[in-house]
DOVO-796223 format. One line per 3 residues: for each residue x negated, y negated, z negated of C-alpha. Coordinates in Angstrom, 2 decimals. Layout:
X,Y,Z  ...;
This chain:
-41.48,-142.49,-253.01  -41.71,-139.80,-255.37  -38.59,-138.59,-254.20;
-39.96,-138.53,-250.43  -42.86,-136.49,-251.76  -41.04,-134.31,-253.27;
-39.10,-133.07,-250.27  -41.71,-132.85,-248.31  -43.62,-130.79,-250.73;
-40.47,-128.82,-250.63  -40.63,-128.95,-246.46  -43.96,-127.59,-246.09;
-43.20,-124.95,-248.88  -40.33,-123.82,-246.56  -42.50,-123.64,-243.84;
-45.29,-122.17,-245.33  -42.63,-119.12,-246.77  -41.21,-119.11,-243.01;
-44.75,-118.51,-241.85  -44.93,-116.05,-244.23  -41.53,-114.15,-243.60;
-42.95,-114.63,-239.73  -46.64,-112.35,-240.39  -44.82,-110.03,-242.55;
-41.90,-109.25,-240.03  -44.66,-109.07,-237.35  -46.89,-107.15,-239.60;
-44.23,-104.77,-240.57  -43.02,-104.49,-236.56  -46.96,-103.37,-235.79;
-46.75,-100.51,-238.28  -43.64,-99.95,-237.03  -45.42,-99.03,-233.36;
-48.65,-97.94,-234.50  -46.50,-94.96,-236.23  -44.65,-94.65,-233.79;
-47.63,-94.58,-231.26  -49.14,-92.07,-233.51  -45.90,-89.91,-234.44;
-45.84,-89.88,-230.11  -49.58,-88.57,-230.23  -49.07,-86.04,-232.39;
-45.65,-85.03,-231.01  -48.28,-84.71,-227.63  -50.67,-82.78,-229.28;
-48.30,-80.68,-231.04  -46.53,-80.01,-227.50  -49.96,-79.27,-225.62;
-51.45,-76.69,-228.77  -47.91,-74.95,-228.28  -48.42,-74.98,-224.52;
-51.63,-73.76,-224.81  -50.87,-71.07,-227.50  -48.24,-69.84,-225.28;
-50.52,-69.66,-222.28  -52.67,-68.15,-224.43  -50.13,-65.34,-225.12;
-48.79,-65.25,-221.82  -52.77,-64.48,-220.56  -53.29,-61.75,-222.86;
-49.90,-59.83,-222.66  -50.98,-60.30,-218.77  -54.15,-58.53,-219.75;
-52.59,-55.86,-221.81  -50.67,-54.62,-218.69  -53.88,-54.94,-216.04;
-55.50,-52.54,-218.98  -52.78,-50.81,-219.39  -52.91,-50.33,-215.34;
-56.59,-49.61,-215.56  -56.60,-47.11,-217.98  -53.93,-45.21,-215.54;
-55.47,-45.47,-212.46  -58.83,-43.85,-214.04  -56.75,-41.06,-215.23;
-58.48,-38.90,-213.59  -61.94,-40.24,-212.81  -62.55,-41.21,-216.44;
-62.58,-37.64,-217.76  -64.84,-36.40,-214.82  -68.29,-36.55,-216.60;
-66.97,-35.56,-219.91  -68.81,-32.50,-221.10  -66.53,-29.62,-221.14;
-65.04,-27.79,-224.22  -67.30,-24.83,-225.89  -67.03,-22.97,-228.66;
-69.98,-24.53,-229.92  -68.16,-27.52,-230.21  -65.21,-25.82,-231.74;
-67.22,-24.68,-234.75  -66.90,-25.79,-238.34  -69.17,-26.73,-240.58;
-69.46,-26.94,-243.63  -68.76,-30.55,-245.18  -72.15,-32.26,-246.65;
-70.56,-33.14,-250.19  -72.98,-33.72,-252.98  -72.57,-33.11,-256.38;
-71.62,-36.77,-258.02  -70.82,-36.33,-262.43  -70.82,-40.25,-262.47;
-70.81,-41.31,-266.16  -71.19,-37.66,-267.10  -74.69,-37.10,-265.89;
-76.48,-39.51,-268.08  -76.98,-38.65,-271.53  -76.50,-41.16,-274.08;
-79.10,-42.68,-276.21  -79.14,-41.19,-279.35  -79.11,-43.06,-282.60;
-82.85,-43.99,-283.96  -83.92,-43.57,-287.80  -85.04,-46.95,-288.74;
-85.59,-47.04,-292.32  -85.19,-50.32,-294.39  -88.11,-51.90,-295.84;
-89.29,-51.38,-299.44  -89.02,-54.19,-302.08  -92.51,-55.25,-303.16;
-94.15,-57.58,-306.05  -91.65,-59.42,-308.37  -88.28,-57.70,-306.13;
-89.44,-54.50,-307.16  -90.20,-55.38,-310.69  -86.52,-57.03,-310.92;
-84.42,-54.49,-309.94  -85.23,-53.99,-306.20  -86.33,-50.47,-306.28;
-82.70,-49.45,-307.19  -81.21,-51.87,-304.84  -83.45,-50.55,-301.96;
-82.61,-46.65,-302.50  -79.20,-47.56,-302.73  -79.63,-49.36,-299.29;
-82.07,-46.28,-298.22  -79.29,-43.79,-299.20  -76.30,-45.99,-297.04;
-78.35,-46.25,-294.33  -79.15,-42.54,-294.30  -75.23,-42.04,-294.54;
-74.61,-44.22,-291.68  -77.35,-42.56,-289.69  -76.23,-39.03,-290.00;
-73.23,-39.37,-289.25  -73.92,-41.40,-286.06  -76.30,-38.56,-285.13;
-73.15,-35.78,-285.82  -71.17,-38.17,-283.33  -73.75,-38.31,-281.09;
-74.61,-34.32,-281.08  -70.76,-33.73,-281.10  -70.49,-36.17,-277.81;
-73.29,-34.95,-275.80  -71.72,-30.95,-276.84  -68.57,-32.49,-275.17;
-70.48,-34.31,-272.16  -72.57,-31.26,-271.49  -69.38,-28.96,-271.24;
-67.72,-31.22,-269.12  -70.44,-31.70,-267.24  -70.74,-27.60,-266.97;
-66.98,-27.31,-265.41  -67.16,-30.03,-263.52  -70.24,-28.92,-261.62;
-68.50,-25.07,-261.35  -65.45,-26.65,-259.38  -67.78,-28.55,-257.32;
-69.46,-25.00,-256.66  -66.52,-23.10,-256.35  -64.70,-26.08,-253.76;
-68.40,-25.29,-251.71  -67.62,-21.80,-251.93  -64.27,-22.55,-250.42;
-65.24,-24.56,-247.99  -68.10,-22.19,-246.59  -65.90,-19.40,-246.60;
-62.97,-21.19,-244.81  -66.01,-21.97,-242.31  -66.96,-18.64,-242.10;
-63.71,-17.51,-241.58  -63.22,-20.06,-238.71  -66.16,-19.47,-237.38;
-65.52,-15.76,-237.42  -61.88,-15.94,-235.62  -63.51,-18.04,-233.05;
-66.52,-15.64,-232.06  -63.58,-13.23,-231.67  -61.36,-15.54,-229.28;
-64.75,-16.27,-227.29  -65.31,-12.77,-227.10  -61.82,-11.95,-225.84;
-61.95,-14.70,-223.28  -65.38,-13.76,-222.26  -64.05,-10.04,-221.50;
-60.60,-11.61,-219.89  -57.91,-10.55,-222.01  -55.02,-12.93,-222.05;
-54.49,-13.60,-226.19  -58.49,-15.62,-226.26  -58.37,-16.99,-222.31;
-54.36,-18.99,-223.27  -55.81,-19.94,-227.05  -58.92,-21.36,-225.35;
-57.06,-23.46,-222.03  -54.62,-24.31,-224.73  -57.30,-25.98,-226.91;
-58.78,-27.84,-223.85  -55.64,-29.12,-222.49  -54.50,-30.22,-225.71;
-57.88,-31.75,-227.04  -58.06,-34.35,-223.22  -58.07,-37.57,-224.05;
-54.89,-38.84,-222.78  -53.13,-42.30,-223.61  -51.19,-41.90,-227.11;
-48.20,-42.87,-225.19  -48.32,-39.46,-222.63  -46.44,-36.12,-224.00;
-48.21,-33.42,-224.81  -46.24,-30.14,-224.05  -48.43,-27.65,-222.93;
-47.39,-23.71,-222.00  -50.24,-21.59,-220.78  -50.11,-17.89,-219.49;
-52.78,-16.08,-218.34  -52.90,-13.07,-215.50  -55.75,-10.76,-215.43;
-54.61,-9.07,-212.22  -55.12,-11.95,-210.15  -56.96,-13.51,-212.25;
-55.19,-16.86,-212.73  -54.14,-19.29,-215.47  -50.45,-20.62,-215.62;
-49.99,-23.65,-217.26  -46.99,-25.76,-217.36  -47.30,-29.11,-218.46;
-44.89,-31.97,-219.44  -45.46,-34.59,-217.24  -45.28,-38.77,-218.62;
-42.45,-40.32,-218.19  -41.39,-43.19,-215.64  -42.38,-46.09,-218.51;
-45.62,-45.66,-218.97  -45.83,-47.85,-215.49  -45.52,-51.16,-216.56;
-42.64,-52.25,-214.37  -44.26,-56.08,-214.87  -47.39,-57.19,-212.80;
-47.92,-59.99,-215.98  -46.78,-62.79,-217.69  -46.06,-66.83,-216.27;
-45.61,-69.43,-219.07  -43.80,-72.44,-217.85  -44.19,-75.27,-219.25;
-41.19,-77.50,-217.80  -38.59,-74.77,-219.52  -41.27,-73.84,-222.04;
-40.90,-70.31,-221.95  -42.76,-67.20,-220.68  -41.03,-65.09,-217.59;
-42.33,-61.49,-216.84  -43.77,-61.27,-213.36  -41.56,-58.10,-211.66;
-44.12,-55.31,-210.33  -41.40,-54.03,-207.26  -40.36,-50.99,-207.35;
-42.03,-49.77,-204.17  -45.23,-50.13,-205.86  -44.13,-48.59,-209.51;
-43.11,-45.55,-207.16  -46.34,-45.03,-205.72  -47.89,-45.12,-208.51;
-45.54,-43.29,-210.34  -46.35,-40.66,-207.91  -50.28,-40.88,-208.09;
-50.17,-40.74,-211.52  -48.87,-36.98,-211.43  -51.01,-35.89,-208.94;
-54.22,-37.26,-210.68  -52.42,-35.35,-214.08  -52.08,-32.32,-211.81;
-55.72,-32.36,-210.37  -57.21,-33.31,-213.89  -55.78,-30.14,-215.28;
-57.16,-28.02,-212.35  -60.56,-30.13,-213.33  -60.62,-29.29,-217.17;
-59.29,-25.47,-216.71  -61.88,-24.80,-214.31  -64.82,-25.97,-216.11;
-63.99,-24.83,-219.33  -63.36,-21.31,-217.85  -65.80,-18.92,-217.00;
-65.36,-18.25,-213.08  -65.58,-14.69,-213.30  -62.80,-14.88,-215.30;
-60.36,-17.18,-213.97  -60.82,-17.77,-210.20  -57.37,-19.81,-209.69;
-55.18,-22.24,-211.63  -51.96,-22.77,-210.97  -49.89,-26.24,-212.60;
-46.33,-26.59,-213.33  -45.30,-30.20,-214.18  -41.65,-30.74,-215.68;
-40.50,-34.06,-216.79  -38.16,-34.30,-219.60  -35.34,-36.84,-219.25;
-31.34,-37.20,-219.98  -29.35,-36.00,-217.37  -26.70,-38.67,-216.49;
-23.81,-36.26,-215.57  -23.81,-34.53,-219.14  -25.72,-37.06,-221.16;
-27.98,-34.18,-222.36  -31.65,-33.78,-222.24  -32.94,-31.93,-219.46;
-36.48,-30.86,-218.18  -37.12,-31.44,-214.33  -39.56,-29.19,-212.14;
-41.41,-31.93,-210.45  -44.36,-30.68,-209.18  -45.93,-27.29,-208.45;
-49.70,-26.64,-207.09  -52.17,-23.80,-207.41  -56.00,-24.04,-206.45;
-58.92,-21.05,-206.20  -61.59,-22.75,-207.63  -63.67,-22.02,-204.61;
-61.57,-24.62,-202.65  -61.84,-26.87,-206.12  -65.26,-26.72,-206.07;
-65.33,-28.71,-202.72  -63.63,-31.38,-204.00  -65.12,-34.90,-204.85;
-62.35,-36.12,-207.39  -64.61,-39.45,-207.61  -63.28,-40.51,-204.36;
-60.48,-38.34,-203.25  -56.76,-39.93,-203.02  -54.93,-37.64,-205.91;
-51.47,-37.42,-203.28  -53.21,-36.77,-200.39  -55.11,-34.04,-202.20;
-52.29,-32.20,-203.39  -50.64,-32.17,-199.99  -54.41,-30.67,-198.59;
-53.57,-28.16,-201.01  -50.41,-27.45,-200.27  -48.58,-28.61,-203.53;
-44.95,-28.40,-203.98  -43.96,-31.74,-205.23  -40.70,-33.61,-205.45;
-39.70,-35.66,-202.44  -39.01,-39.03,-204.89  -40.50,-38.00,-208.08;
-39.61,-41.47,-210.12  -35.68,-40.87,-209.22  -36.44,-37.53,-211.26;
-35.55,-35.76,-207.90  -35.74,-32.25,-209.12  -37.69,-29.00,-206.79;
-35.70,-25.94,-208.21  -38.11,-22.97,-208.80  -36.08,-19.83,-208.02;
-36.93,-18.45,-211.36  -38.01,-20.18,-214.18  -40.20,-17.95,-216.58;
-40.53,-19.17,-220.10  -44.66,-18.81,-219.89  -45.22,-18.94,-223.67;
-43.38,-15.52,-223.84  -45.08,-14.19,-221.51  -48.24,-11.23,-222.37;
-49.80,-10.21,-219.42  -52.15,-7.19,-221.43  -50.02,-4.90,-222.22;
-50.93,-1.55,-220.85  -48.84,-0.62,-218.04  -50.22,3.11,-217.31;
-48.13,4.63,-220.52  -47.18,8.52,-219.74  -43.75,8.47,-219.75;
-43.28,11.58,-221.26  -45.47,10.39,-224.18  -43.17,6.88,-224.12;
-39.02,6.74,-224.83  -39.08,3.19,-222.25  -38.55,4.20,-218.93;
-41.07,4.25,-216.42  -40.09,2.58,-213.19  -42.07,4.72,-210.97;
-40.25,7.65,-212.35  -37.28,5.84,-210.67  -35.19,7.09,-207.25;
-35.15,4.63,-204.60  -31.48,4.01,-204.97  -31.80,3.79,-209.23;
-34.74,1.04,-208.66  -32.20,-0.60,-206.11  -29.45,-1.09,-208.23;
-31.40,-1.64,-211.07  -32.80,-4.72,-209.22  -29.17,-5.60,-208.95;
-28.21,-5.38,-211.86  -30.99,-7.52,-213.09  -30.27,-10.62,-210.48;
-26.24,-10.64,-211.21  -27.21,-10.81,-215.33  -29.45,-13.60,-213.86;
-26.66,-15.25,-212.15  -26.11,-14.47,-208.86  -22.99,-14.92,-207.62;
-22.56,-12.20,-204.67  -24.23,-9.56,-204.18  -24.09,-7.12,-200.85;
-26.54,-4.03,-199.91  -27.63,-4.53,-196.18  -28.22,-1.25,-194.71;
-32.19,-0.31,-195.11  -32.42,0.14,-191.47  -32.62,-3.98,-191.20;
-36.00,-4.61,-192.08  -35.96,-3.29,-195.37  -34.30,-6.02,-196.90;
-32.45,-4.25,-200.41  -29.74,-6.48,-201.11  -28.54,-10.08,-200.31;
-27.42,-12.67,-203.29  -26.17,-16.41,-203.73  -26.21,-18.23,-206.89;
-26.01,-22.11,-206.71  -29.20,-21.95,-209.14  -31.31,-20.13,-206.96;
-33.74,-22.01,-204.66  -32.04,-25.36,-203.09  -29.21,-22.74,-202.50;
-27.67,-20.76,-199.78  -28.66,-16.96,-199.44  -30.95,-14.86,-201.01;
-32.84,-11.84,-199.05  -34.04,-9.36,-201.32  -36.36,-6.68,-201.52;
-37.75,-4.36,-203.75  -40.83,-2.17,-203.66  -41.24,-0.10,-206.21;
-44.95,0.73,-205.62  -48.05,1.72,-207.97  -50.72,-0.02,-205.72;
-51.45,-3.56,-204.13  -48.39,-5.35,-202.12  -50.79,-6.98,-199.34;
-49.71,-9.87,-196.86  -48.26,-7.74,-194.41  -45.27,-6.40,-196.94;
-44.61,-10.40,-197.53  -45.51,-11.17,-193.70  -42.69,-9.07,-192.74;
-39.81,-10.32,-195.05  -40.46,-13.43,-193.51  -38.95,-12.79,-189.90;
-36.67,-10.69,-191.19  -35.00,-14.44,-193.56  -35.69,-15.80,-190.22;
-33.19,-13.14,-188.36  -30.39,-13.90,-191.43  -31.22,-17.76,-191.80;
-31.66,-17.09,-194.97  -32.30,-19.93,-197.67  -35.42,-18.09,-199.71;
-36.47,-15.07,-200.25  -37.67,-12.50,-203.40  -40.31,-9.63,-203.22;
-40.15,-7.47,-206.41  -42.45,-4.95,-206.98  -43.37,-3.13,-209.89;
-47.40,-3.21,-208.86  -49.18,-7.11,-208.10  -49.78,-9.08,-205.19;
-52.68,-10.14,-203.55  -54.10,-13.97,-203.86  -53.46,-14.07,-200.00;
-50.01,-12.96,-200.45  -48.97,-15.50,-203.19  -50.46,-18.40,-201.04;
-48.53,-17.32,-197.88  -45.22,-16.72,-199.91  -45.51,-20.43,-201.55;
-45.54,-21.69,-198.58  -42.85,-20.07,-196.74  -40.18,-20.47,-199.74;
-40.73,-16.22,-200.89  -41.05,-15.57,-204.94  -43.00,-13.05,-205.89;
-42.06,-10.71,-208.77  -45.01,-8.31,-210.27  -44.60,-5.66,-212.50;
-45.54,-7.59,-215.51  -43.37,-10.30,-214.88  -40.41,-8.12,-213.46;
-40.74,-5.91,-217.40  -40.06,-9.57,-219.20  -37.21,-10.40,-216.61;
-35.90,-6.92,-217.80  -36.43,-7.42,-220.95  -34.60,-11.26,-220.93;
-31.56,-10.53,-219.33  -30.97,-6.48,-219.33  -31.88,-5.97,-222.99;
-33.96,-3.11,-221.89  -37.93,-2.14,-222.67  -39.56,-0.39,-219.06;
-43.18,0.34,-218.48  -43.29,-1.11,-214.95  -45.95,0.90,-213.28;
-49.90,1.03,-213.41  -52.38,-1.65,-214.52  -54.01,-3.88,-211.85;
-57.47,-3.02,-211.00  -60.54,-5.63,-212.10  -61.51,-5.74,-208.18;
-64.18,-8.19,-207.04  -63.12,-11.18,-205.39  -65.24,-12.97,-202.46;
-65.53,-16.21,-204.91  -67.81,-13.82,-207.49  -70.17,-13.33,-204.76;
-69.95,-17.22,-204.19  -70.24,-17.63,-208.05  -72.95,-15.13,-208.23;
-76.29,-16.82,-209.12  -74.90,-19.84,-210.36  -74.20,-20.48,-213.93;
-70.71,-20.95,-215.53  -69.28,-23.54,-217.87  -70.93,-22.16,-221.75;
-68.07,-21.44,-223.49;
């Protein structure tokens, strides 16, 4: 019986361990797929914050480039009610600094006399007097010479104190007179550009042009020339290149391939805007010259915009006439830039600009003058006897002929063949593969002391028309009227004045000339329009 008891003691210990293998397997199999569960959660989560942080990133990259867009497109419009340079605003002043000695400036405390009390009743019967002027005598000791230190550090702090505050003075001094000296080379420039001459009116555009707030990204090349004749400013400008339009509209994240693909902006569209974004550079320049400058001193601007990029055939950098465009600023002054469309207003004003301007499609000027060489005041009405350069005037037809020659074959022409002067007047004929798109040349020279009006450039006209003749050159060593430079852009004729046909002389023949007399200040109809009305305060 005992032994029956036994094993079934020993059964339902078996079972009971069996139950217990059972809720611990079970058990152990629920952890199992609760962590598993939760490892799956969290693999979830992890997936969608990474989803979401690349969304995230995809959304503000996205935004970069539609600010990046923005910030182009108001090129122009942006700068429109921005107060234009002065010389007020290009003064210095002088720096508020104040005087600061830190430690120096506060004196220290000096040392106090504190004698020590004197013994009384039995103390000073027992020995305390002596004990006490002992003490007295230490402490007096001790006291003098912390009041030597102290007199021997404030001597020190005071001097230090003393040349410290003479730099400070002298630095103030430095500063004002710097200011002063600023201040006093700037009244000069404003001065010279209020009275027209060249030097102050190119320092001054130069200043405006390169103080515009442009994006960081844009280059900022800037040649200006000015020409008192015609009153006119030159400036030639290095246009931004092709990347600062983002070639992507924005940024897709996908989540099936988790990764981020750039949205393409076609090219159609980077073109166009490629193309408006030169025009609105062009017509912002016209914008900032015009009201910086007083009108009766500059009554036209005309823009040269060269891009510079690597030319594929030599692998060498290479700077690319794009665009060319010249404005009175009595057809400016009709403009509303707020709303105008910057291409279409360059063709209204009869702009010169590449046919495909993002393929870097080049328009060949048929000279290209170096403007930052160029000084349009020098006095041109020299006696020649009391001058060694030669006078041009002083010339023979046939010497100022083949003088002309000579210049254009040191310039490069290729060929170069006198048509008899019977035929129009045309001097001399010559090809160069640099010279305007090519072909031939028709050229004549006038070697005049006054004004070379429209009819002179009317008539070379017909006469490149008779020859089919590519382009055509008018040098003279007098100026041109407004009316006559407008007519020869337009009909493919470059104009050579006396100032500029002295530095062509001086480039390629190696020779110094006084080219004839100085252009006369005349009134133009846009001073009477002017008249009355004030100009920008420079």
């Amino acid at each position: 019986m005992a032994g029956y008891a036994y094993a079934l003691d020993v059964t339902r210990n078996g079972s009971e361990w069996e139950r217990q293998q059972a809720r611990q397997r079970r058990e152990a199999e629920r952890k199992e797929r609760e962590s598993a569960r939760r490892a799956k959660e969290q693999e979830k989560a992890r997936k969608l914050r990474h989803q979401e942080t690349q969304l995230s990133i995809a959304e503000r990259r996205t935004k970069e480039v539609a600010d990046q867009i923005e910030r182009l497109d108001r090129l122009l419009v942006s700068i429109l009610d921005l107060p234009p340079l002065t010389f007020d605003r290009l003064k210095s002043t002088v720096p508020d600094r104040t005087f600061n000695p830190g430690e120096l400036g506060v004196a220290r405390p000096a040392p106090v006399w504190t004698a020590p009390p004197a013994p009384s009743g039995l103390a000073r019967v027992f020995g305390g007097q002596a004990r006490h002027e002992r003490l007295l005598a230490k402490v007096r000791r001790d006291f003098d010479a912390a009041h030597a230190l102290h007199v021997d550090s404030e001597r020190k702090r005071i001097a230090e104190l003393g040349r410290m505050r003479r730099q400070f003075e002298r630095e103030v001094e430095a500063d004002r007179q710097r200011v002063d000296t600023e201040n006093t080379r700037l009244a000069r420039i404003r001065l010279e550009v209020r009275n027209g001459r060249p030097e102050g009116v190119e320092w001054f555009a130069g200043e405006v042009l390169k103080r515009s707030p442009y994006p960081a990204d844009f280059p900022r090349s800037i040649q200006v020339a000015y020409r008192p004749e015609t009153r006119d400013v030159l400036v030639e400008l290095e246009l931004p290149p092709q990347r600062v339009i983002p070639t992507v509209r924005g940024y897709k994240y996908i989540r099936v391939r988790d990764a981020t693909d750039p949205v393409p902006r076609p090219l159609t569209e980077i073109k166009q805007r490629f193309n408006k974004l030169i025009a609105c550079v062009a017509l912002r320049t016209f914008h900032e010259m015009f009201r910086a400058l007083p009108p009766e001193v500059v009554d036209a601007v005309v823009f040269s915009g060269r891009l510079t990029t690597t030319d594929r055939a030599t692998g060498h950098q290479v700077r690319v006439h794009l665009l060319n465009a010249s404005c009175e600023r009595v057809t400016f002054d009709k403009l509303n830039l707020a709303e105008v469309d910057p291409v279409e207003c360059l063709k209204k004003l009869n702009a010169l600009v590449s046919p495909n301007p993002y393929d870097v499609e080049a328009i060949e000027p048929f000279l290209t003058i170096d403007l930052s060489r160029f000084r349009f005041s020098e006095d041109m009405d020299v006696v020649s006897g009391l001058d060694s350069r030669r006078n041009l005037l002083t010339l023979s037809p046939t010497e100022f002929e083949q003088l002309i020659r000579q210049l254009f074959v040191a310039m490069g022409a290729e060929a170069w063949t006198t048509i008899p002067s019977k035929d129009g007047g045309i001097d001399a004929v010559a090809t160069s593969k640099d010279m305007f798109f090519g072909g031939v040349c028709l050229i004549q020279a006038k070697r005049w002391s006054g004004l070379v009006g429209l009819e002179a450039v009317h008539a070379l006209t017909g006469v490149m028309a008779d020859h089919n003749a590519t382009t055509g050159v008018l040098v003279t060593t007098s100026w041109f009227s407004r009316t006559s430079e407008q007519f020869a852009h337009r009909h493919r004729i470059k104009l050579i004045n006396g100032a500029e046909l002295k530095h062509l002389i001086k480039e390629h023949l190696n020779q110094d000339v006084i080219p004839g007399t100085t252009p006369p200040r005349r009134p133009r109809a846009s001073d009477n329009q002017h008249r009355g009305r004030p100009g920008p305060a420079i």
